[in-house]
MARNU-855639 format. One line per 10 residues: number of its first residue (from 1); for each residue x, y, z of N, C-alpha, C. Coordinates in steps of 0.1 Angstrom, whole numbers. Example, Ala and Ser with C-alpha at 12.3 -4.5 7.8 and 13.67 -1.06 7.14 Angstrom:
BEGIN
1 = 132:-57:78:123:-45:78:132:-33:78; 128:-22:71:137:-11:71:129:0:79
This chain:
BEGIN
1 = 8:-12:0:0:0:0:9:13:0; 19:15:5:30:27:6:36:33:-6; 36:20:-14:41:16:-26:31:28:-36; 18:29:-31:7:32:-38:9:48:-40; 12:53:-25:9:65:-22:24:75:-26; 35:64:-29:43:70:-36:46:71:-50; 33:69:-62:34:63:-75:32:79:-80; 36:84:-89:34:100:-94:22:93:-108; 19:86:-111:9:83:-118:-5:85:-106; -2:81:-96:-15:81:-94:-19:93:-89
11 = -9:105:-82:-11:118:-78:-15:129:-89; -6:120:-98:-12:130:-113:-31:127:-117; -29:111:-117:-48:108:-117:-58:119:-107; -56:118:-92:-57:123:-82:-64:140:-90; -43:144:-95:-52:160:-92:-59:162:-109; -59:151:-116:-68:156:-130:-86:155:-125; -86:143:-119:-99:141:-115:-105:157:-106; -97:159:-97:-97:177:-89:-105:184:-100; -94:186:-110:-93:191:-117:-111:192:-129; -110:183:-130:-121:176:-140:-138:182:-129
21 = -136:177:-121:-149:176:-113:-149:196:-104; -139:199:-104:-141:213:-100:-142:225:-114; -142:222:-123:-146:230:-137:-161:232:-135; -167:244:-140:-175:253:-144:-184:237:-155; -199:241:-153:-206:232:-161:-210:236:-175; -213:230:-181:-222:234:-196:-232:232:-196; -240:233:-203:-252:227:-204:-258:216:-204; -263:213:-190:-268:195:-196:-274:188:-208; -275:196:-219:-282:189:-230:-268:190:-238; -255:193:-236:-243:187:-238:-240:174:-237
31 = -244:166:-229:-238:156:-220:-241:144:-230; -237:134:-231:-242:123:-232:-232:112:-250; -237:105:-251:-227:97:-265:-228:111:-277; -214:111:-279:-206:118:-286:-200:108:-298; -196:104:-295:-190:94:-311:-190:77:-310; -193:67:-315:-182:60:-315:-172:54:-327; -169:45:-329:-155:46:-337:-146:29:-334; -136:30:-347:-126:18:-337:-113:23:-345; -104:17:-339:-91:20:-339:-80:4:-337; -67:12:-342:-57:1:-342:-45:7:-344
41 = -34:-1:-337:-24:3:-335:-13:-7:-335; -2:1:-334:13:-10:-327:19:-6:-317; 31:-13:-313:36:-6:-301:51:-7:-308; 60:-5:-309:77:-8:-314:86:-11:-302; 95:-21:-305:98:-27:-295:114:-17:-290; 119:-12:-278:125:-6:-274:123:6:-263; 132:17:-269:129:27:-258:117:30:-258; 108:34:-243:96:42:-246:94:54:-242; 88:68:-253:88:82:-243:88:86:-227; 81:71:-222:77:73:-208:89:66:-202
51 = 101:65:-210:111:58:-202:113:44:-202; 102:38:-197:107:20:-200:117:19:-208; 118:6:-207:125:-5:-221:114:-17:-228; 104:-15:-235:99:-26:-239:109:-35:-247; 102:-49:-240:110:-58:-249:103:-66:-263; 91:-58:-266:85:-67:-278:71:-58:-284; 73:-66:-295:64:-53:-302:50:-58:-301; 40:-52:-298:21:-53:-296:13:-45:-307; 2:-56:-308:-4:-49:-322:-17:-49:-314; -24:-38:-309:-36:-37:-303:-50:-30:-316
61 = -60:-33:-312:-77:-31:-315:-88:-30:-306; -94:-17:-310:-106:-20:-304:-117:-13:-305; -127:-16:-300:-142:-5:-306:-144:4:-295; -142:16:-296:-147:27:-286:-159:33:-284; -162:40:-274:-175:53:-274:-169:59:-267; -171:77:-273:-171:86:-263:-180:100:-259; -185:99:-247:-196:104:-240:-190:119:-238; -196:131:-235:-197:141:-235:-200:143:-220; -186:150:-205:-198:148:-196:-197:164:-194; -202:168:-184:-209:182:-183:-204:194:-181
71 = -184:189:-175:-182:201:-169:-170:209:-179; -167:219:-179:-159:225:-191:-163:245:-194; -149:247:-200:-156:260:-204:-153:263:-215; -158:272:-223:-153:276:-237:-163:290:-238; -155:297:-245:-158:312:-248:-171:311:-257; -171:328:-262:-178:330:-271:-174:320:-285; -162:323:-286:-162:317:-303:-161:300:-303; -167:298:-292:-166:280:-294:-157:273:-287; -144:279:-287:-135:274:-282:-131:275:-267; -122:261:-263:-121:261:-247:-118:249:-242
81 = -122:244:-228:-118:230:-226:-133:225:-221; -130:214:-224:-141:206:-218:-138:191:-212; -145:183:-214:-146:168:-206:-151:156:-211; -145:146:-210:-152:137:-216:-153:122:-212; -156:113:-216:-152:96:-212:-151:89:-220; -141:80:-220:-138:75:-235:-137:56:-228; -145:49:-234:-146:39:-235:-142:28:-242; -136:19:-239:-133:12:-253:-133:-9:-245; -135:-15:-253:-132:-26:-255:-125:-36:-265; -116:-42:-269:-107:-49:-279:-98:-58:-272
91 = -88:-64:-280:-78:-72:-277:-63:-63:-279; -56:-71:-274:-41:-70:-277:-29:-82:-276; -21:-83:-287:-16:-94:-291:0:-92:-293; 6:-102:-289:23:-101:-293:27:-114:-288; 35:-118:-297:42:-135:-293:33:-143:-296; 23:-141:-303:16:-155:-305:6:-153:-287; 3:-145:-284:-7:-141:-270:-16:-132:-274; -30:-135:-270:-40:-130:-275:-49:-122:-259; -50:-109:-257:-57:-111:-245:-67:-100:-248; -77:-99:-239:-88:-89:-240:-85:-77:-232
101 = -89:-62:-236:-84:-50:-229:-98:-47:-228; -103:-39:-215:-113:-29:-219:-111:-22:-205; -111:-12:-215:-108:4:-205:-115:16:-207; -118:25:-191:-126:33:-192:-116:47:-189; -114:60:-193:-108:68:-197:-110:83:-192; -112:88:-182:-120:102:-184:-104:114:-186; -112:122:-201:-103:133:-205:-107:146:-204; -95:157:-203:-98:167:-205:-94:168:-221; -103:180:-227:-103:181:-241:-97:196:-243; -91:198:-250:-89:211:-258:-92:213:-270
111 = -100:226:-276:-102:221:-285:-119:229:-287; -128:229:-299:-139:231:-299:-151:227:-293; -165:237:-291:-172:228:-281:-177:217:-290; -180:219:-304:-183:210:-311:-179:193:-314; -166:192:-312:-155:187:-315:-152:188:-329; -152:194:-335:-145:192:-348:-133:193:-342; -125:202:-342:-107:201:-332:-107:196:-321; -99:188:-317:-98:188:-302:-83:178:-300; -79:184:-288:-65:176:-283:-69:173:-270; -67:155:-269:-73:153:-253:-64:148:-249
121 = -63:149:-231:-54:139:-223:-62:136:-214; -59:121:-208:-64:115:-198:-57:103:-192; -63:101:-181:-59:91:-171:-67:79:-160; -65:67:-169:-80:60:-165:-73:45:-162; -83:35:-161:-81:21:-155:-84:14:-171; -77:1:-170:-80:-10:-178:-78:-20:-172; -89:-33:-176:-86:-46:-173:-84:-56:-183; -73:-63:-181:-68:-72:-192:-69:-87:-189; -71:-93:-198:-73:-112:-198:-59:-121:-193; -48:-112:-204:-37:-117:-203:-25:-106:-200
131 = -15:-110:-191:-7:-98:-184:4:-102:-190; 9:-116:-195:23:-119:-197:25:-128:-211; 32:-118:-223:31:-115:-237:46:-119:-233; 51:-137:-240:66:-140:-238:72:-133:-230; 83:-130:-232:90:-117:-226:89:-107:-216; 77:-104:-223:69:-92:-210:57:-93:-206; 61:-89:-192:52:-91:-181:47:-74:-178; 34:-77:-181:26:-61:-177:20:-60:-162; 25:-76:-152:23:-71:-136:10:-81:-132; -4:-79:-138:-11:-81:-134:-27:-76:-145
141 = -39:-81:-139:-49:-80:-147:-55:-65:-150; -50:-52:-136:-52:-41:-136:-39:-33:-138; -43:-21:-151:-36:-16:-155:-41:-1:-158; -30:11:-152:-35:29:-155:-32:26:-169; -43:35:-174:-43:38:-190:-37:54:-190; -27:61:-195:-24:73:-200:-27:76:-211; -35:85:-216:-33:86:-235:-34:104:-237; -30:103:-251:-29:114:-254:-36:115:-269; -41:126:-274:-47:119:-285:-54:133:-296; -51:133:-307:-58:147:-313:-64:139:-324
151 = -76:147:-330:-86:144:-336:-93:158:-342; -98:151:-355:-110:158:-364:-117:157:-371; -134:162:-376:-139:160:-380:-132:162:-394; -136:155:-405:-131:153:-422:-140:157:-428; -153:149:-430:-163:147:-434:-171:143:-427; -181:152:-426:-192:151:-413:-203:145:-419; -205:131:-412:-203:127:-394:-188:121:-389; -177:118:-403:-169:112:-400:-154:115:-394; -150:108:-387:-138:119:-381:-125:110:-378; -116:115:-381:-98:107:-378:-95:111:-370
161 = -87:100:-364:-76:109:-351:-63:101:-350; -56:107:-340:-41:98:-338:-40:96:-321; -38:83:-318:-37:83:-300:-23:76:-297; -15:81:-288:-7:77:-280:-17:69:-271; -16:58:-264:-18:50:-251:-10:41:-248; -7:45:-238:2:38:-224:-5:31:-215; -1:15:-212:-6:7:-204:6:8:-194; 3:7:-180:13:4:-174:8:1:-155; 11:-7:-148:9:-11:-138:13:-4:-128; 21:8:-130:23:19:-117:33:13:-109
171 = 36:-2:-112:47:-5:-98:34:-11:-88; 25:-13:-92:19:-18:-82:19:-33:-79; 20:-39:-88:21:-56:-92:40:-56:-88; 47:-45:-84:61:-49:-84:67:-38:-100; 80:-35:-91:90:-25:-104:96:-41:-113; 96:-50:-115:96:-60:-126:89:-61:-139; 77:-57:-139:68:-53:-148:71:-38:-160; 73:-43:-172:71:-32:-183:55:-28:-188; 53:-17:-193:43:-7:-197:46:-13:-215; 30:-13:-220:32:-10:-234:26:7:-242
181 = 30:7:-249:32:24:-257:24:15:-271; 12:19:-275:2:22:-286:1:34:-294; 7:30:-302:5:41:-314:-4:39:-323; -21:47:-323:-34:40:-327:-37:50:-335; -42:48:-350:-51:53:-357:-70:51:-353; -74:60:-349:-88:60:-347:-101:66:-361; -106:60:-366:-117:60:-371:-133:61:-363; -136:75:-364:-155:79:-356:-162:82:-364; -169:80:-359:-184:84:-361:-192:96:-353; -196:108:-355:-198:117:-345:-215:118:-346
191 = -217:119:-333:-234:125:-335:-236:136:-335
């Protein structure tokens, strides 16, 4: 448990949630399914921005939704930050290992209130089937999700984006355990 309260992942989760839940509201007829979509990615095997050393390369999938929640600000001209939840369920695979991911996400957005633009970060939970891909061991069945991720509408209703996501166990399962790095092209659908 010590182990817990000294993780900078989770103080960062801590003060975004602050963060998130103490913002100014919008309008509740804001709120609610926003897009969904699916996406796919790889991971490359080596250094990762976040420092690790991965030892093997991951090809992840999966089908998303994301919900619009209430609190956020944006100006006159549309623009601002707002909030969101980003949902997803798929697999992830490497070595001949097949396991199931599904993770729940809440982001802050930058970006339009509409979404046509927007650049989001967030910091959320996932649970996976399988933790240990040959080589690497991701700890255990619970894992913090980091992502980062920009996006736009193309052709409306349809919209592209690009996501960074970071799986990684915090050290909670033990500093033995490596993090995987997702580099995902996303395909939506907007309402």
């Amino acid at each position: 448990m010590e182990r817990l309260y000294r993780c900078p992942v989770l103080w960062f989760a801590m003060a975004g949630l602050l963060l998130l839940f103490s913002a100014g509201t919008v309008s509740g007829d804001e709120t609610g399914l926003m897009a969904v979509g699916v996406r796919g990615g790889v991971s490359v095997r080596g250094e990762s921005p976040l420092g690790e050393q991965m030892r093997q390369d991951f090809v992840g999938g999966d089908v998303l939704a994301m919900f619009r929640l209430p609190w956020g600000w944006y100006s006159q001209s549309g623009w601002g930050v707002g909030s969101r939840l980003m949902i997803s369920v798929g697999a992830m695979e490497s070595e001949g290992v097949t396991g199931f991911v599904g993770s729940a996400v809440p982001l802050v957005v930058f970006g339009s209130r509409d979404g046509r633009y927007s650049l989001d970060v967030g910091l959320g939970g996932a649970l996976i089937s399988e933790h240990r891909y040959g080589k690497q061991d991701l700890g255990g069945p619970f894992q913090l999700v980091g992502t980062l991720g920009i996006s736009a509408v193309l052709f409306k209703p349809v919209g592209v984006g690009y996501r960074f996501q970071h799986y990684s166990d915090g050290t909670i399962y033990g500093s033995d355990s490596r993090g995987v790095d997702l580099h995902m092209i996303e395909l939506t659908y907007r309402y």
